[in-house]
C-alpha positions in Angstrom: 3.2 -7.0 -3.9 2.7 -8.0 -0.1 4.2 -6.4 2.5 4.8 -9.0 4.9 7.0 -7.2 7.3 7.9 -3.3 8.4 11.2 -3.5 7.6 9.9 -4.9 4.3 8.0 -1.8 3.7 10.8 0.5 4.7 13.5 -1.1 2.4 11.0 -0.5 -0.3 9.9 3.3 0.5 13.5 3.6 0.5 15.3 2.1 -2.2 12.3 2.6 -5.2 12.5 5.2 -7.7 8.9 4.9 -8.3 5.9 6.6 -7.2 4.2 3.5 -4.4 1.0 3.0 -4.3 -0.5 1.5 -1.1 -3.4 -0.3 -0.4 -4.1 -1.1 3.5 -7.0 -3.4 3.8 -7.9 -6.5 5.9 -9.6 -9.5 4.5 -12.8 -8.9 6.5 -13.3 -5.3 4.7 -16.2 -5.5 2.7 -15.0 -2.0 0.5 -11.3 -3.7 0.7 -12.6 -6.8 -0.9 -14.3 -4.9 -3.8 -11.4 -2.4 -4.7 -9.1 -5.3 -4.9 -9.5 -6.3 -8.8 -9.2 -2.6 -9.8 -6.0 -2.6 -7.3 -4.7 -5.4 -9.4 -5.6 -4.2 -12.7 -3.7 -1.0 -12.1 -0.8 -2.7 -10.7 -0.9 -4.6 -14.2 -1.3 -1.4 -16.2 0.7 1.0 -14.7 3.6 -1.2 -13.7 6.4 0.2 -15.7 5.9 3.7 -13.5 4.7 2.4 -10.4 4.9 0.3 -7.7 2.0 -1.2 -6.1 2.1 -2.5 -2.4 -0.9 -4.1 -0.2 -0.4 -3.9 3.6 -3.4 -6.4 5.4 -3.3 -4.4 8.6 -4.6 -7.3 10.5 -1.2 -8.5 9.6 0.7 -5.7 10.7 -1.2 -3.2 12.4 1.8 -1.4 14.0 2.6 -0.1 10.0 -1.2 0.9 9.8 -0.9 3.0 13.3 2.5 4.5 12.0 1.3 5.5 8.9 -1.9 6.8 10.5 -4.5 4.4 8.9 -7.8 5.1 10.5 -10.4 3.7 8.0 -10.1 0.6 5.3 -9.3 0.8 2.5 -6.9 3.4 2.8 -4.5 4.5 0.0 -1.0 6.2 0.1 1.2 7.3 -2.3 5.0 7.6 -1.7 7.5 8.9 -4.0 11.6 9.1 -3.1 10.6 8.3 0.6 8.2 10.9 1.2 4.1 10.6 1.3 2.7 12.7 -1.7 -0.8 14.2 0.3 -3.3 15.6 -2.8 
């Protein structure tokens, strides 16, 4: 799923029970462009415990500077409102 707006993002990080999965990219990133179909074919095989979300920081960059993106692509994983750090 797109995130087209912040408060899109925070409504979602709020209300889902599953673990997100977050992709920030921008459609000029060369790595971006390559992860994408495996992206997609997780979103397609994990999709009954997870929710996948794509944030094109060109888009919205003050989401990327809050979340403290600093390099694309750049993957986060949420669960009950709170990032999971591995």
């Amino acid at each position: 799923t797109k995130v087209e707006s912040i408060s899109d993002f925070e409504n979602t990080v709020n209300t889902s029970a599953k673990l997100l999965v977050i992709d920030y990219k921008a459609e000029w990133c060369g790595p971006c462009k390559r992860m994408s179909p495996l992206f997609e074919e997780m979103s397609n095989t994990f999709d009954d415990s997870c929710e996948f979300l794509s944030v094109d920081c060109d888009d919205l960059p003050e989401l990327a500077g809050q979340r403290g993106v600093a390099s694309l692509p750049t993957f986060e994983f949420i669960q009950n409102g709170k990032a999971i750090y591995l």
